[in-house]
C-alpha positions as a Python dict, from the first residue, in 0.01 Angstrom:
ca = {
    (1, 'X'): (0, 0, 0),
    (2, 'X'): (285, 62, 273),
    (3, 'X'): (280, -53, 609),
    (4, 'X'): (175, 303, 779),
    (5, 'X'): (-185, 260, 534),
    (6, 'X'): (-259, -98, 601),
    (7, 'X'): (-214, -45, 1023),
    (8, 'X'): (-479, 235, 914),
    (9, 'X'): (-704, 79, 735),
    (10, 'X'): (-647, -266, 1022),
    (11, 'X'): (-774, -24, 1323),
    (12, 'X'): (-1002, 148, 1068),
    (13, 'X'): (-1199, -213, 1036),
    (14, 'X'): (-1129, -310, 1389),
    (15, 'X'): (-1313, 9, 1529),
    (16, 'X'): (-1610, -66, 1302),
    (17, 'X'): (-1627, -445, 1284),
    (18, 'X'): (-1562, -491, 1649),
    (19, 'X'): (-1652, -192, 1873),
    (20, 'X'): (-1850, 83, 1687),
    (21, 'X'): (-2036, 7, 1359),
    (22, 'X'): (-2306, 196, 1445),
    (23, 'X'): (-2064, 534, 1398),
    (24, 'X'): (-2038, 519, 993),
    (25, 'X'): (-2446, 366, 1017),
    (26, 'X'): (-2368, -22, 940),
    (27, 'X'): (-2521, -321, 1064),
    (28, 'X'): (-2371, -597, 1217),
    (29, 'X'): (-2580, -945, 1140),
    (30, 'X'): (-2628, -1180, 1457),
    (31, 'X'): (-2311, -1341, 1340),
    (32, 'X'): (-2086, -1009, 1299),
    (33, 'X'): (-2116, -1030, 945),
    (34, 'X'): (-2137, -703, 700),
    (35, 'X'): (-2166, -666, 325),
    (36, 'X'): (-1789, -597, 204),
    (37, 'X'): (-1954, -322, -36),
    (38, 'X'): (-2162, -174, 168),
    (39, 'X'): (-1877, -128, 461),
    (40, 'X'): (-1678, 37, 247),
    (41, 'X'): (-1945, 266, 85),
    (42, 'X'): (-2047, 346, 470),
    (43, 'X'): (-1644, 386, 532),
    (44, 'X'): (-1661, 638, 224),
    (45, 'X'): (-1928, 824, 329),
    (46, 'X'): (-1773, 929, 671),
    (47, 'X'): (-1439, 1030, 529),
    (48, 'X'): (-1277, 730, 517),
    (49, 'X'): (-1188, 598, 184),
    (50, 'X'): (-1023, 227, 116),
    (51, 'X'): (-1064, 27, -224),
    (52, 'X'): (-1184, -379, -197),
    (53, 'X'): (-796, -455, -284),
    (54, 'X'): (-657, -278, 68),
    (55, 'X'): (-912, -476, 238),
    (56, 'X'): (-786, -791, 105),
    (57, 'X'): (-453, -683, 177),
    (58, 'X'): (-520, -648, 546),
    (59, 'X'): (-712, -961, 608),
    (60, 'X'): (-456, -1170, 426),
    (61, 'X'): (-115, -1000, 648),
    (62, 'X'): (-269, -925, 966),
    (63, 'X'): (-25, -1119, 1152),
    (64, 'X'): (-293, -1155, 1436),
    (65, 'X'): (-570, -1275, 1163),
    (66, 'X'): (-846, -1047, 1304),
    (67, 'X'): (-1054, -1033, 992),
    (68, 'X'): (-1231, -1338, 825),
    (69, 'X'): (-1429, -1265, 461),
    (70, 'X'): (-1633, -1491, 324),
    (71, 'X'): (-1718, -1418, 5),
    (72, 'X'): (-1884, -1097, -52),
    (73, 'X'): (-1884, -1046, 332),
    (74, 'X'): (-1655, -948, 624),
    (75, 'X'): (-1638, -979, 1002),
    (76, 'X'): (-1390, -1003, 1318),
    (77, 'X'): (-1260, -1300, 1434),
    (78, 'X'): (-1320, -1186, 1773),
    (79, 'X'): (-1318, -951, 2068),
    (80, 'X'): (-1599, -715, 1998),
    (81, 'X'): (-1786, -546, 2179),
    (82, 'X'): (-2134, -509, 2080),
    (83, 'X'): (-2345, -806, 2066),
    (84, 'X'): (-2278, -1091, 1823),
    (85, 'X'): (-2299, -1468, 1843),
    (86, 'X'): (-1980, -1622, 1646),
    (87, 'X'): (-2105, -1953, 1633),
    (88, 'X'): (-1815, -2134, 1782),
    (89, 'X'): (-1879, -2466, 1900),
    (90, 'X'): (-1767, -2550, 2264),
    (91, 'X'): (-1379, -2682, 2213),
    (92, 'X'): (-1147, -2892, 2428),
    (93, 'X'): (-834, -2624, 2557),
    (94, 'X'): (-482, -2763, 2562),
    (95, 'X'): (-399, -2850, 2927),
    (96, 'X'): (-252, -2480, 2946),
    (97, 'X'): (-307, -2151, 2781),
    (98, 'X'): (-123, -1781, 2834),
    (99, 'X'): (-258, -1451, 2917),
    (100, 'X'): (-27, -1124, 2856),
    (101, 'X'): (-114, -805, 3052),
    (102, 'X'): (74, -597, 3258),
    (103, 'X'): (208, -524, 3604),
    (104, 'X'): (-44, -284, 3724),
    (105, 'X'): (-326, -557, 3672),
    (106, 'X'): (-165, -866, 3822),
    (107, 'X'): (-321, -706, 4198),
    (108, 'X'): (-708, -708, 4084),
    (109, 'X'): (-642, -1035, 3902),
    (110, 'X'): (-486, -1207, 4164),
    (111, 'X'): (-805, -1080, 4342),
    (112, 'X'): (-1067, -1143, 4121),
    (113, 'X'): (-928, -1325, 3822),
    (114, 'X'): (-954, -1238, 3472),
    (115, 'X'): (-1275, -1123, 3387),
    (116, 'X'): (-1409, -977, 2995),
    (117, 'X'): (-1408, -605, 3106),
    (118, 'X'): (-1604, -444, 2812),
    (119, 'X'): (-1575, -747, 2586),
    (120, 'X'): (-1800, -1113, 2524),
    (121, 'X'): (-1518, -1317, 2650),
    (122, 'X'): (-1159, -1360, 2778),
    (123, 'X'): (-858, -1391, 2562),
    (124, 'X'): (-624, -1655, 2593),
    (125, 'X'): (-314, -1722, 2372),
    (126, 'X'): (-169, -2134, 2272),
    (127, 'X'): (151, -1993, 2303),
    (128, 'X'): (376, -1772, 2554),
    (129, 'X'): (503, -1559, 2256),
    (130, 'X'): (172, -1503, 2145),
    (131, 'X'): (73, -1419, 2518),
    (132, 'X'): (382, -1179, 2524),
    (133, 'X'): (303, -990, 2226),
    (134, 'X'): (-57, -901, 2340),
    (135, 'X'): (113, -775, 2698),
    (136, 'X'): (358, -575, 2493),
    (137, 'X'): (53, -330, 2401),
    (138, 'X'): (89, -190, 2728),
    (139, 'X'): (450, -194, 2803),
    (140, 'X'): (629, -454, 2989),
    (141, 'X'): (475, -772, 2935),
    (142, 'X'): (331, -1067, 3214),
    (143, 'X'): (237, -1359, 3139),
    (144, 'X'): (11, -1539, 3317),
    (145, 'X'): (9, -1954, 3278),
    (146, 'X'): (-383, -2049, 3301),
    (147, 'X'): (-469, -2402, 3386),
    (148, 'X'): (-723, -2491, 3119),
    (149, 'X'): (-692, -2818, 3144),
    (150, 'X'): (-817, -2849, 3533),
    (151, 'X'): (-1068, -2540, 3382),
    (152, 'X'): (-1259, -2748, 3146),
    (153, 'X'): (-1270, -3057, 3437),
    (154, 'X'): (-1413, -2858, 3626),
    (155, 'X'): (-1674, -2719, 3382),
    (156, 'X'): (-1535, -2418, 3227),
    (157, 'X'): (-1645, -2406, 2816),
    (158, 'X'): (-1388, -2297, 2615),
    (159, 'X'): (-1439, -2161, 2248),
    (160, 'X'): (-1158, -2116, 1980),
    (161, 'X'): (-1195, -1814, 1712),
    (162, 'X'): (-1057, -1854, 1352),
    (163, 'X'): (-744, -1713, 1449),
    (164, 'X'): (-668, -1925, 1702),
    (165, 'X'): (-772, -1738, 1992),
    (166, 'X'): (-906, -1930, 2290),
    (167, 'X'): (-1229, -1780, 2446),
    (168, 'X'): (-1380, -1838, 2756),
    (169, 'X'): (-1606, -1646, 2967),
    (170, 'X'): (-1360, -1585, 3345),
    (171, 'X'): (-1086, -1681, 3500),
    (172, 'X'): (-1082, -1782, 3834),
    (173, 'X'): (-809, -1690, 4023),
    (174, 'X'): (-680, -2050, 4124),
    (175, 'X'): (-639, -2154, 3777),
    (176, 'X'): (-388, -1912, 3704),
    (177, 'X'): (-34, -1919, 3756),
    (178, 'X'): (156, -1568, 3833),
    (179, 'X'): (493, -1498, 3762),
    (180, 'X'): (754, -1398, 4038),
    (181, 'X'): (729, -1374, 4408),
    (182, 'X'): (464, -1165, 4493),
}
C-alpha cells in the first residue's frame, strides 16, 4: 500500500471514528469502540473499500498513533467529536506542556484562552516539536508554553490518551505563555 492510500484510508477512519460515524450507519459504543468487521463492511457499503490488512497498516505507522485496536475492535485515541467517554483516569501533567496553532488565533486566545471548539477536550503536546507539527496544519506554526504544572495546583484535571496526548478541558489565559512581543 503506498503512502498516497494509507493518508486515505488514515482520514477515511478519522472522519468515521472521530467526527461522523453516523454517515456510513455505524455505532460508536460509550467507549468509541466499533467492530473492525463491521466498519469496514459499513466503509464498503458507502463506496469506500479497504481490506483488514490496510487497516493494520495505518494503525501501526500513523506517526501521530490516532487509532488503537483491540482485538477484533477499533477506536480513536482521541479528539472526536461526538460523544464518547475514553476512560482515562485523571493523570499528573509534566510541569509544562505545548500548544501549536497559528497567528490569527493567538488574539482570541490571549482573550479567552484555549477552549475545545467543537471537540471533548483541549490538546496539548509533551514536546515543542510535537506542538510545532500540529501548528504546521495551518501554516506557520506558534507555540504556546502552557503552565500545567501551576494548572493541576490549582485544580485543573488533566487526562493522557494512548498516544500521548494530554487532555484537559480549558485553558485559562494566565497559564499560557505567548511567544514574541505582542
Amino acid at each position: 500500500m503506498g503512502e498516497r492510500r494509507t493518508v486515505k484510508v488514515s482520514k477515511y477512519l478519522s472522519r468515521h471514528l472521530r467526527h461522523q460515524p453516523d454517515r456510513i450507519g455505524l455505532t460508536l459504543d460509550p467507549a468509541g469502540w466499533v467492530d473492525i468487521d463491521t466498519l469496514i463492511s459499513a466503509a464498503a457499503e458507502h463506496g469506500f473499500r479497504f481490506t483488514r490488512e490496510e487497516l493494520d497498516r495505518v494503525v501501526a505507522t500513523n506517526d501521530k498513533r490516532r487509532f488503537t485496536v483491540d482485538g477484533a475492535r477499533i477506536r480513536a485515541n482521541q479528539g472526536h467529536t461526538v460523544a464518547v467517554d475514553l476512560g482515562l483516569p485523571p493523570a499528573t501533567p509534566p510541569p509544562y506542556l505545548y500548544h501549536g496553532t497559528h497567528p490569527r488565533a493567538l488574539e482570541s486566545i490571549r482573550a479567552t484562552g484555549l477552549k475545545p471548539m467543537d471537540r471533548h477536550a483541549v490538546h496539548l503536546s509533551p514536546d515543542r516539536d510535537t506542538a510545532t507539527r500540529v501548528g504546521l496544519r495551518r501554516g506557520r506554526p506558534v507555540v504556546l508554553v502552557v503552565d500545567a504544572g501551576a494548572m493541576h495546583r490549582d485544580g485543573h484535571v488533566f487526562h493522557v490518551s494512548a498516544n500521548g496526548v494530554w487532555l484537559t478541558a480549558a485553558v485559562p489565559p494566565r497559564h499560557l505563555r505567548f511567544p514574541g512581543p505582542r
